[in-house]
MIVEXMI-523718 format. One record per residue (C-alpha): residue number from 1; residue in three letters; x, y, z. Coordinates in nm, 3 decimals. Layout:
N
seq, type, px, py, pz
NUM, ALA, X, Y, Z
...
***
This chain:
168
seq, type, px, py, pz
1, UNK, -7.961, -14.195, -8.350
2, UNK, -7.956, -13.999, -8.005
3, UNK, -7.851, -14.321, -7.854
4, UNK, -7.578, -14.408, -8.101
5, UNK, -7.398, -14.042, -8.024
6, UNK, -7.474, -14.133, -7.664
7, UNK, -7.284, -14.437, -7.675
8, UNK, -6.973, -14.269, -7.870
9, UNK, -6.970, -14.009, -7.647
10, UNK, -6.935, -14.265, -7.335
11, UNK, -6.651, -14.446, -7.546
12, UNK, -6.502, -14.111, -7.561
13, UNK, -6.498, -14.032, -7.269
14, UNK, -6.370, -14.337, -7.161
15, UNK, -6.089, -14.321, -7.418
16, UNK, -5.991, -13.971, -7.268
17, UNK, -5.964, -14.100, -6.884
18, UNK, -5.777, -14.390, -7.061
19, UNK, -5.513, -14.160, -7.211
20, UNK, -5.498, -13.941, -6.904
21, UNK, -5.438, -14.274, -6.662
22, UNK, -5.134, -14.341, -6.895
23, UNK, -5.031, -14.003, -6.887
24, UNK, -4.985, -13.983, -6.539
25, UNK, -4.846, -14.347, -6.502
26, UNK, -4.595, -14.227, -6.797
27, UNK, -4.559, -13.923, -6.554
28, UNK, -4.475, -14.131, -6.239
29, UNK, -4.243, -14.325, -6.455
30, UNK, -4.051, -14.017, -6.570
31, UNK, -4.044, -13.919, -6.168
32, UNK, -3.889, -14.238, -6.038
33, UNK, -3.649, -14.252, -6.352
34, UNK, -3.555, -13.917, -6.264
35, UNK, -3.508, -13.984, -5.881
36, UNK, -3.305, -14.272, -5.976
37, UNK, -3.059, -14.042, -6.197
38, UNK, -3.043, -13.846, -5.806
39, UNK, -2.933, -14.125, -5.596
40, UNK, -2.692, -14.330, -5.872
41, UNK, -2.493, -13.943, -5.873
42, UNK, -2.457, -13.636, -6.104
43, UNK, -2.247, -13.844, -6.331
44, UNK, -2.300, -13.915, -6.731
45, UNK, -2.441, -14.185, -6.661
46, UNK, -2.655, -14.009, -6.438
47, UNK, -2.717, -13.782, -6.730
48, UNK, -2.852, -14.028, -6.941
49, UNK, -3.111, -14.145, -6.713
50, UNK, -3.253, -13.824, -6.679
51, UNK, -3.267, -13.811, -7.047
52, UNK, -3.461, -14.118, -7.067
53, UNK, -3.712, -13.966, -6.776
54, UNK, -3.751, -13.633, -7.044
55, UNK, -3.844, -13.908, -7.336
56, UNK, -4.086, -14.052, -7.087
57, UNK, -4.260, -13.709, -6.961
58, UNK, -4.282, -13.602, -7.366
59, UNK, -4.467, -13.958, -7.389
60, UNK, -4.689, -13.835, -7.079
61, UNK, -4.748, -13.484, -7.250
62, UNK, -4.848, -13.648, -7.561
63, UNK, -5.095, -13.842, -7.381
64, UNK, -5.249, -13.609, -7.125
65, UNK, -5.276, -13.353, -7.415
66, UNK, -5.468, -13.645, -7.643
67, UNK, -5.717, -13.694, -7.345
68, UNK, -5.779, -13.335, -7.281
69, UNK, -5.832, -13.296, -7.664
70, UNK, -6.049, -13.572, -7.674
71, UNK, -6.270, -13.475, -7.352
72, UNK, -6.278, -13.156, -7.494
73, UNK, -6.365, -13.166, -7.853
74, UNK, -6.587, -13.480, -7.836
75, UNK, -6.757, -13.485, -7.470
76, UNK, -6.778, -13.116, -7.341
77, UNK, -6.837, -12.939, -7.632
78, UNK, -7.056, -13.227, -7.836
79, UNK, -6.887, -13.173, -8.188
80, UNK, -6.817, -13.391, -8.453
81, UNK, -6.515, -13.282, -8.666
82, UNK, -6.649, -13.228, -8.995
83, UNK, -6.640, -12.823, -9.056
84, UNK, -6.281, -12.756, -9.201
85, UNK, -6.235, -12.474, -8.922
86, UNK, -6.330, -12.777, -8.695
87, UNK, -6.110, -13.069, -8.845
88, UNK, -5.818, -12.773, -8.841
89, UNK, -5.854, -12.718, -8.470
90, UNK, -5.852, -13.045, -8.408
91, UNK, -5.536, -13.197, -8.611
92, UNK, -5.371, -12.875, -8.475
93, UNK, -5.448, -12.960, -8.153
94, UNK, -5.340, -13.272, -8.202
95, UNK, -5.040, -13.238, -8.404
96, UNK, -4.871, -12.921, -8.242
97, UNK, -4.814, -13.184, -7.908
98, UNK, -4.711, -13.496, -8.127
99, UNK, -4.447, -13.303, -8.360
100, UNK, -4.308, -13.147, -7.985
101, UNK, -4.278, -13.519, -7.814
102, UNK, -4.150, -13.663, -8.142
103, UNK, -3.857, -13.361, -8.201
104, UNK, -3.813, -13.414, -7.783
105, UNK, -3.700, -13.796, -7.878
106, UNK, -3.560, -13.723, -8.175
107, UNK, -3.354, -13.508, -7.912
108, UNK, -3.349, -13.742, -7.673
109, UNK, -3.231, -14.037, -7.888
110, UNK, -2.978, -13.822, -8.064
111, UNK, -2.805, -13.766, -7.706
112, UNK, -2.847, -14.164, -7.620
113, UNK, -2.673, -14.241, -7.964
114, UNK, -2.390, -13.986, -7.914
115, UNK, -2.365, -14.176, -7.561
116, UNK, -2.376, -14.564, -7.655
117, UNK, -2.288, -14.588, -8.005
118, UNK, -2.292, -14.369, -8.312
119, UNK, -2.457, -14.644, -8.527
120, UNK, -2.792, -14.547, -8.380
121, UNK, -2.769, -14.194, -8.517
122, UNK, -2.919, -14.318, -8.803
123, UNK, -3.239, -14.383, -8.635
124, UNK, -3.250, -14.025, -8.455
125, UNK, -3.217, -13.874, -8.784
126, UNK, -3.437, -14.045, -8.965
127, UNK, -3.674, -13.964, -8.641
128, UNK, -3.580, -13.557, -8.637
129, UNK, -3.652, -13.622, -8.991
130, UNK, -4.012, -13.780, -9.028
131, UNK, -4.102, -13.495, -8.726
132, UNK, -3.988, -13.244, -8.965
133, UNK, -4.194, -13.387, -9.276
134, UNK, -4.513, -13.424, -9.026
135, UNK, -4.403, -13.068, -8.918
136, UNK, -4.443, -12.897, -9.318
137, UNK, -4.722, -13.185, -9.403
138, UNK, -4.936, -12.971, -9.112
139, UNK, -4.819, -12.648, -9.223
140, UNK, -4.891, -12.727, -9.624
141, UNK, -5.256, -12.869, -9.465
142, UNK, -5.326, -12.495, -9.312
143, UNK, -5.217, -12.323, -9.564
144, UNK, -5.448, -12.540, -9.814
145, UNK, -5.752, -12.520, -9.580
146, UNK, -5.724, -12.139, -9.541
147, UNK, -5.965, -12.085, -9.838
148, UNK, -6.201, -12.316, -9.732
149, UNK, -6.234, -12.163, -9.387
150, UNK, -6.319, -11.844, -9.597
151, UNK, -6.635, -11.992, -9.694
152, UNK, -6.764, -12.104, -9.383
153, UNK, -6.698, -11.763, -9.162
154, UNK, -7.002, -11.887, -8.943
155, UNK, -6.805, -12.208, -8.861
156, UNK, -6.530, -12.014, -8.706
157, UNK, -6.730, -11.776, -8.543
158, UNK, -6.912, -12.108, -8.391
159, UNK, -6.604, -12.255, -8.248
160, UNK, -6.548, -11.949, -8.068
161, UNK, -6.840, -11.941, -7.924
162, UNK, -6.791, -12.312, -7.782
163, UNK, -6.471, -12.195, -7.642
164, UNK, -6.670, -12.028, -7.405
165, UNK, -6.764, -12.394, -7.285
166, UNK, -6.447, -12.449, -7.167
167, UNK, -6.415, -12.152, -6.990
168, UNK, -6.678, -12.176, -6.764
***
């Protein structure tokens, strides 16, 4: 069994340095988009481009914080999300970066839509509107795991004691 965990871990691992390779190639992306916005001019069109480079550096967020998570959680500290004060963590983790990069391009497409045609406000709306339904899906999820945290103090007082882990 020792050698099964090994093996996840590796894939882990591998998955995190995966996510954080994209980050940073979402992050270079968002650079030259951005530098390109510089030498077209400070014009609206201008404007939009750096727009498009913010989509693409909440993309790169998304994915640098999923790697970090990942590394974290699963390779440095060696725990499997089962606890409910663990599986909270986690999704919070998780979720707190994904409902900020999805209301960023909700933002961002809102803008572009404004910009190139007001048929496509639709589609930012509905997007500002799923990230707001993800948004009070998380918050109903705490609330409803709050008593079940009660009855595993020990758990909680465990995860702070990995945190420690991380801060070495």
């Amino acid at each position: 069994m020792h050698a099964v965990i090994l093996v996840f871990a590796t894939l882990q691992g591998a998955m995190a340095v995966l996510f954080a390779l994209a980050g940073v190639i979402l992050l270079a992306c968002a650079a030259v988009t951005g530098w390109q916005a510089v030498q077209e001019g400070l014009d609206a069109e201008a404007a939009q481009t750096v727009i498009e480079a913010v989509g693409l550096l909440a993309a790169a967020v998304v994915a640098l914080q999923i790697a970090q998570t990942i590394a974290e959680e699963e390779v440095i500290r060696d725990v499997h999300v089962s606890a409910p004060t663990r599986v909270r963590r986690f999704l919070s983790r998780f979720l707190v970066v994904v409902v900020v990069a999805l209301a960023i391009e909700g933002v961002v497409a809102t803008f572009k839509a404004v910009h190139e045609g007001l048929e496509k406000l639709l589609y930012a709306g509905a997007l500002l509107a799923g990230t707001a339904l993800v948004l009070a899906a998380w918050g109903w999820f705490v609330r409803l795991n709050v008593p079940a945290e009660r009855l595993e103090p020990e758990a909680m007082r465990q995860a702070k004691e990995e945190d420690k882990k991380l801060e070495q």
